[in-house]
N, C-alpha and C positions, 0 to 999 in steps of 0.2 A: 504494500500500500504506500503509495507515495506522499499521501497523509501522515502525519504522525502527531498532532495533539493538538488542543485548543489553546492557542495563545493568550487572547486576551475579549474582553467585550467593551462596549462604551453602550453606556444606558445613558440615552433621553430622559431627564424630567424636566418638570416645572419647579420646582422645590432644590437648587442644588443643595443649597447649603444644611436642610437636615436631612438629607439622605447623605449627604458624606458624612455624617453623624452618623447617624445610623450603620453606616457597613466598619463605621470603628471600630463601634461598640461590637458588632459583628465577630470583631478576632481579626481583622483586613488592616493593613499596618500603611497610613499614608505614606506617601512618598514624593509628593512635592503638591504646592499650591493649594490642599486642601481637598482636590479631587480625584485626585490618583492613590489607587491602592493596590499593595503587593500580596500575595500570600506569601506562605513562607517558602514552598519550594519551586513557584511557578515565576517567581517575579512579580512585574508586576503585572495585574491580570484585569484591572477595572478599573474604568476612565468614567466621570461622572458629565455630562454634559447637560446645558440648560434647553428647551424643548418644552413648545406649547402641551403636548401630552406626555405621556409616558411613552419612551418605545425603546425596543432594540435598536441602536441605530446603526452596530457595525458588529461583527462578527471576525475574529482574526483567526488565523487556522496555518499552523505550519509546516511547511515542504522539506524537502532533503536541497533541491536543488533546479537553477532551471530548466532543465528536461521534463520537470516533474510541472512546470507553467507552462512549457512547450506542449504535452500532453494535455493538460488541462482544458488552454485555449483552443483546441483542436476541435476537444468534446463541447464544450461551451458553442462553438461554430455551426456543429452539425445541430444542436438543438436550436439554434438560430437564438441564440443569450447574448444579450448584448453586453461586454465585458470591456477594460480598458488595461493597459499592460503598465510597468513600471520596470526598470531593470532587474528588480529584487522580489517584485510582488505580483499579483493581478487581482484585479477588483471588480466583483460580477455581482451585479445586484438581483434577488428572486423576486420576480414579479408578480409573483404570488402569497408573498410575503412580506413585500418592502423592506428585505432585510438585506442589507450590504453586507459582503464575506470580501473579506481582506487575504488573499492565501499569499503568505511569505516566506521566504527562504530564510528556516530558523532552527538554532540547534534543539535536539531532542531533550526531553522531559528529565532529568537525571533525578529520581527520589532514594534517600537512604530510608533503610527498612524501618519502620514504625516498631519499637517494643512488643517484641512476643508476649502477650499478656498473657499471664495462667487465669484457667477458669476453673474451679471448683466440677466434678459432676459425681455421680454415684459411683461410687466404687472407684474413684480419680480424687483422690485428694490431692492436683496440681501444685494448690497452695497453701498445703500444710501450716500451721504453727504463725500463718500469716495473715494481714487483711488485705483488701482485696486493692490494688495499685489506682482503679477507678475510684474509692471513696476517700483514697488519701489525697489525689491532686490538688490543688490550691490555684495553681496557674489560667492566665485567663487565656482560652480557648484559643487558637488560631488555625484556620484553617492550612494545609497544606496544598491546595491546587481550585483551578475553577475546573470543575466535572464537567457539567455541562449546563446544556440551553435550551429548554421547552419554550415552543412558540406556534403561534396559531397563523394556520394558513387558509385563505378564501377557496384555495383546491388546492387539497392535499396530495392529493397523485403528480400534480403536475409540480409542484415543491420537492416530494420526494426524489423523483426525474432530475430535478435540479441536481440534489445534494449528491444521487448516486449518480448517475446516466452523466451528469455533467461536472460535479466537481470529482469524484471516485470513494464517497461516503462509502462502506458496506451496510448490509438491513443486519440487525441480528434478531428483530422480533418485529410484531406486524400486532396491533389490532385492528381489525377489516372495516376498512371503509371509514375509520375514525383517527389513528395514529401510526405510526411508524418510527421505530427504535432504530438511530442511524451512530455508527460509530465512523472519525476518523484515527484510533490509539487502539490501543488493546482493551481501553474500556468498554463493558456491554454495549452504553450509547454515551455519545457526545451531544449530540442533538436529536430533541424529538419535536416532531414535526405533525401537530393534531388539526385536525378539521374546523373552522372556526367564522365564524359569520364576518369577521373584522380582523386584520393583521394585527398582532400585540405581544409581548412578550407575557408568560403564563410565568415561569420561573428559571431563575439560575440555582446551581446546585455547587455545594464546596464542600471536597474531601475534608475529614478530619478522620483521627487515626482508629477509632473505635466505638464502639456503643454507648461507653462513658462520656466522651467525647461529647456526640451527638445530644447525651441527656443536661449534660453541662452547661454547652453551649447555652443552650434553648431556654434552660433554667433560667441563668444568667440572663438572657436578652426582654426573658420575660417579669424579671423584677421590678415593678413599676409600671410596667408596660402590656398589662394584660392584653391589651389590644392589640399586640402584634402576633397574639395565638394563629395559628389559621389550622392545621390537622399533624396531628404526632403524641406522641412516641410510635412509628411502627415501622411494619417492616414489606420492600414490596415484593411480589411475587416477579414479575418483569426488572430484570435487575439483581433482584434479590437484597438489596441494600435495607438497611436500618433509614430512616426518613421523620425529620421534624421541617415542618415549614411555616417560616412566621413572613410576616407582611411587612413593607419599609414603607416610608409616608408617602413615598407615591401612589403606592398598591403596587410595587411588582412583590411576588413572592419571592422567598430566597430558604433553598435550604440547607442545613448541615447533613452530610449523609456517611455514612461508612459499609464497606464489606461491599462494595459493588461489584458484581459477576466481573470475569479478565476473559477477557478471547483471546491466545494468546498464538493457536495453530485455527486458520479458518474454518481448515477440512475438518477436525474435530468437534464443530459447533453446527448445530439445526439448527438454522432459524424457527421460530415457534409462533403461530396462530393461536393468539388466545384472544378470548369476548368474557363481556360480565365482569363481575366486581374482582376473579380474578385478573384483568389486567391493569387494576388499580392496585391491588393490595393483597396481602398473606395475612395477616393478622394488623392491629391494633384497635383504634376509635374508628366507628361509622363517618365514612369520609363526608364531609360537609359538605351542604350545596354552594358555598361561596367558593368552596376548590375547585369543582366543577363548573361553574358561570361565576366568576370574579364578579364582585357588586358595583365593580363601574364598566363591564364589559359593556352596557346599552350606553355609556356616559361616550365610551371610546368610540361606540359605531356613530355617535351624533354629532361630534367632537364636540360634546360637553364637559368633558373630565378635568377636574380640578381632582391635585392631590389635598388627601384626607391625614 
């Protein structure tokens, strides 16, 4: 795959200045003027920009090299995409999505292993004579990479086309006729791509290293701020990952997540057809209807949306 990870995103709002609050508080470590933020092993991965609504407004995605833009722009021709080149880069916007992808020539993801946690189980006493390494932490949370980017497409078939047919995304799962799980890394999915009356960003997603992690985080962000709950502690079945998602003041969701599926040999992985509540979820809370129709999705189709 001449893909190999998600570089970085820039998020549209109206509100810059408390939503760069907001992804501080996150565990996202600024790194100049107030609206730039790094994780810990990505870089930096989030650019905050001002914007009558909310949106995704760019997409960065990184190559080996340019053969790999040579190819790209080839595919992007034949699908009749209208794209523009740069010595380093190429920039093809999905028209079915208004979402700008930046694909540039950039070194691979390099992360050191996360702590082998022991876990306690019957007849496995891993951590004997000890407490458990999640209830001692004290540190505030940091995500280690941005995962990835759920966004809503007015035709989803013809987005997916995009991502795969034209820029070289692989599917690793499919819900029919509603979503599609597109990886560019060895992650399950980088980008998912749902069916949607209005272009808009649904959420971004940030590794951290474990389920403590994840509970941490969430705790933490929701101290004071009950209103940034939106659906978690659980865990999904597509994916497989552990999932908290809380809300930032514009209303894009944002989650912490951990244990996400690895694709690591193609041939070894089925792609999988699921419907129903299992292509939401394995276990936790009854997913919310505001997860499923965001409460300013009709504000976005009218362009009424003020951040909340």
């Amino acid at each position: 795959m001449a893909l190999h990870r998600l570089t970085s995103i820039t998020l549209g709002v109206p509100n810059v200045a408390e939503t760069a609050a907001y992804y501080a508080a996150f565990g996202l470590t600024p790194t100049g003027a107030g609206t730039r933020f790094a994780t810990r092993d990505g870089g930096e991965q989030l650019r905050i920009v001002e914007a009558p609504i909310r949106r995704l407004v760019e997409l960065g995605v990184g190559v080996d090299d340019a053969d790999d833009l040579h190819r790209i722009a080839a595919n992007l021709n034949r699908l009749d995409i209208v794209f523009s080149t740069e010595p380093n880069a190429l920039r093809a916007l999905d028209p079915n999505s208004n979402l700008l992808v930046v694909l540039q020539i950039a070194a691979h993801l390099e992360q050191a292993p996360a702590e082998q946690v022991p876990y306690n189980g019957p007849g496995r006493p891993s951590r004997a004579n000890g407490r458990a390494p999640g209830v001692e932490r004290e540190d505030v949370v940091r995500p280690r990479k941005l995962g990835h980017v759920v966004i809503g497409s007015r035709d989803q078939e013809a987005s997916q086309r995009f991502f795969t047919e034209g820029l070289g995304f692989a599917v690793s799962d499919q819900v029919p006729g509603l979503a599609s799980f597109l990886r560019c890394s060895t992650d399950h999915h980088n980008i998912l791509v749902q069916r949607a009356p209005v272009d808009f960003l649904h959420h971004t997603a940030w590794e951290v290293d474990d389920v403590d992690e994840v509970g941490r985080g969430a705790t933490a962000m929701l101290e004071g701020h009950p209103e940034r709950h939106v659906w978690g502690l659980g865990r999904h079945h597509i994916g497989s990952n552990f999932f908290w998602y809380l809300k930032d003041p514009a209303g894009n969701f944002s989650e912490y997540y951990s244990d996400l599926d690895c694709i690591v040999d193609d041939a070894l992985w089925k792609p999988s057809v699921v419907s129903g509540a299992r292509g939401l979820y394995s276990w936790g809370p009854p997913v919310p209807p505001s997860f499923l129709n965001p409460e300013d999705l009709a504000a976005l189709m009218t362009d009424a949306h003020s951040a909340r």
